[in-house]
C-alpha positions in Angstrom: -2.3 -1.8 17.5 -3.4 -5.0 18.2 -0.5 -7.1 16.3 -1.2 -10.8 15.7 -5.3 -9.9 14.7 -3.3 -7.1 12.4 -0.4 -9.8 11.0 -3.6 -12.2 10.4 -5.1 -9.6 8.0 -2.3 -8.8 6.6 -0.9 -12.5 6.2 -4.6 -12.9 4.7 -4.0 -9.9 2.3 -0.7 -11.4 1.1 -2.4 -14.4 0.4 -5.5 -12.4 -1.9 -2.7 -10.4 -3.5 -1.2 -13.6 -4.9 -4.5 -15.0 -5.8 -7.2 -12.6 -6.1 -4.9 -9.5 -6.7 -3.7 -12.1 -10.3 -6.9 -12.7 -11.5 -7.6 -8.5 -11.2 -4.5 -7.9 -13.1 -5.0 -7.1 -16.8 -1.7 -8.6 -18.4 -1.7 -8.4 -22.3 -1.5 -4.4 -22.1 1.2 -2.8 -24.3 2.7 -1.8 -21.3 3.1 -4.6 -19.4 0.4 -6.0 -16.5 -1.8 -3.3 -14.3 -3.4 -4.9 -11.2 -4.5 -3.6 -7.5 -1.8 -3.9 -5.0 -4.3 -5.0 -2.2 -2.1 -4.5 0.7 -1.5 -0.6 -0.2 -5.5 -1.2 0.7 -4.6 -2.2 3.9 -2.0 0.1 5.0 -4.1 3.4 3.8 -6.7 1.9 5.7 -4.3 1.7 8.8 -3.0 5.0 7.9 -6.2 6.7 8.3 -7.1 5.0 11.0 -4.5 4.5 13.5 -4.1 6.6 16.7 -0.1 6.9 16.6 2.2 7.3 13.5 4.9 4.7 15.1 2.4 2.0 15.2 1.4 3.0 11.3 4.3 3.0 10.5 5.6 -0.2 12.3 3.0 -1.9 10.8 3.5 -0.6 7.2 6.5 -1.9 7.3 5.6 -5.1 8.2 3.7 -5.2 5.5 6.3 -4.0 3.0 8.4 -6.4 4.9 6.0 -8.9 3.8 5.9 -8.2 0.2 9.9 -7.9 -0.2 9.4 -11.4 0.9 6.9 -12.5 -1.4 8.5 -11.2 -4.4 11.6 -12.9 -5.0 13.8 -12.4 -7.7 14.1 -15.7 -9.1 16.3 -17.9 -9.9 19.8 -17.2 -9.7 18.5 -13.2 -9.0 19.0 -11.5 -6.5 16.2 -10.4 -3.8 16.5 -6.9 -2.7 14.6 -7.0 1.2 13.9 -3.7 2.3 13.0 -1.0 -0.5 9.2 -2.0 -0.8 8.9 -2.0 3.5 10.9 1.4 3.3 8.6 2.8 0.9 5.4 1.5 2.8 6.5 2.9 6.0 7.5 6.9 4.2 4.2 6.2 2.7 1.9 5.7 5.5 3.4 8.7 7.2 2.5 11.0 4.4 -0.9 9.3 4.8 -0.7 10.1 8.4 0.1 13.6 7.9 -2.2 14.3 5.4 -4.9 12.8 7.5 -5.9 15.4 9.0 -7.0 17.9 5.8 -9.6 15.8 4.7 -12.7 13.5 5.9 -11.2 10.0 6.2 -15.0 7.9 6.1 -15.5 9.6 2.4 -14.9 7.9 -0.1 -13.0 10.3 -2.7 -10.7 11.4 0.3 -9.7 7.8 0.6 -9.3 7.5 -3.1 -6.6 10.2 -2.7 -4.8 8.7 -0.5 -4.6 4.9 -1.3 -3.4 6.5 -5.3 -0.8 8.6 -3.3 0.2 6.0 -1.3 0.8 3.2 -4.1 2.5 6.0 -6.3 4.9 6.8 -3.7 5.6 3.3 -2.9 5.9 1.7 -6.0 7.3 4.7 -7.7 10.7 4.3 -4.9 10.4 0.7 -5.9 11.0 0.9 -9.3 13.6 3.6 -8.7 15.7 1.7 -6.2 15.4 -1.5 -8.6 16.8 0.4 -11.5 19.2 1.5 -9.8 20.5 -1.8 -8.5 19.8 -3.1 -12.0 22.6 -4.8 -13.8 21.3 -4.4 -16.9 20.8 -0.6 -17.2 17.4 -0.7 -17.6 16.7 2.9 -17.6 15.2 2.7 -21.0 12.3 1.6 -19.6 11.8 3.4 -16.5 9.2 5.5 -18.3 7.0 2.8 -19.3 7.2 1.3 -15.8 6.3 4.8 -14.6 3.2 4.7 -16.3 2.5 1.3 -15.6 2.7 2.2 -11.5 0.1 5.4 -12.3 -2.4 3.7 -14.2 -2.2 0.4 -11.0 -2.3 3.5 -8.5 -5.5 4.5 -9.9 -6.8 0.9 -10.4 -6.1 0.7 -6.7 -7.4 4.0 -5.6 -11.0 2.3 -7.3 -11.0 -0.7 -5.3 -10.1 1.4 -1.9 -14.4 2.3 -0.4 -14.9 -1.0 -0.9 -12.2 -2.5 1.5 -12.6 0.2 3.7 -16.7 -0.5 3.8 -15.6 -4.4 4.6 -12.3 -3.7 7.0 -14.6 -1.0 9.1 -16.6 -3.6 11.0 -13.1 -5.2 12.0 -11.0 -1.6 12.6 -11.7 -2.7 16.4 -10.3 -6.3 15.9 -6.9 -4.8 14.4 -6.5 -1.2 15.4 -6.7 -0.8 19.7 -7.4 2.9 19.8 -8.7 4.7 17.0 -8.0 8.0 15.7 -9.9 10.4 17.8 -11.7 14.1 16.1 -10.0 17.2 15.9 -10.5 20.6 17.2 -12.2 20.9 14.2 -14.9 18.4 15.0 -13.9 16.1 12.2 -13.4 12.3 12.4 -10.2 11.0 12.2 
């Protein structure tokens, strides 16, 4: 990896989550806001296209780092650091890992994984925040369930498109790409 070009983008993703990624969000919706989470965008795209898994995953987690930061509690609440950057770094290696079953410059394939990857990450999230909760919010874990599917397939939309604009830079963030299999494929 090639870390300050790769902590530009991804400081430059944090900053169109909290802008762009707001105006994308659809929030009067019985069950509460759906939006993209453009930096799951980022780290598929890392994920499929990274040469070692501890560089993924160092990097996912600096992205998850990044978003435990940017998502603070509030006032007089507490900020839990960590769960989001755990969850980004278990989820890029299941990105890693599944990598090599499918064509990573198709779109669908890439689909798949950026809706795996935000369900798995968001889906810890909102299970390690219940649990921490104080309020026993269990009551509405469902809902916030199905308010992480339907954004993982929002996402999943939105994931050709970044990969068609990140690919000119994958040389600019990622050192050595992901070479092809025995199988001849590209990955």
């Amino acid at each position: 990896m090639r870390w300050i070009p790769f902590l530009i983008f991804a400081y430059l993703f944090v900053l169109a989550q909290s802008t762009l990624g707001k105006i994308l969000t659809f929030d009067r919706l019985p069950i509460g806001p759906i939006g993209p989470d453009l930096l799951v965008l980022l780290a598929v795209f890392v994920g499929l296209n990274v040469r070692n898994l501890v560089d993924g995953m160092i990097a996912c987690w600096l992205i998850g780092f990044m978003i435990d930061l940017t998502t603070a509690g509030g006032v007089g609440l507490a900020t839990r650091i960590g769960p989001m950057a755990f969850g980004y770094c278990l989820s890029v290696w299941m990105v890693f890992a599944l990598r090599e079953a499918m064509f990573r410059d198709k779109a669908l394939p890439q689909m798949l994984m950026a809706a795996l990857f935000c369900l798995a990450c968001h889906g810890f999230w909102i299970t390690v925040q219940t649990l921490f909760a104080a309020d026993g919010s269990w009551a509405v874990y469902g809902s916030l369930i199905l308010q992480v599917i339907i954004s993982a397939i929002y996402t999943a939309m939105l994931m050709p498109l970044i990969n068609f604009l990140l690919t000119p830079c994958r040389g600019m963030i990622i050192a050595t790409v992901a070479e092809k299999s025995r199988r001849g494929k590209t990955y």
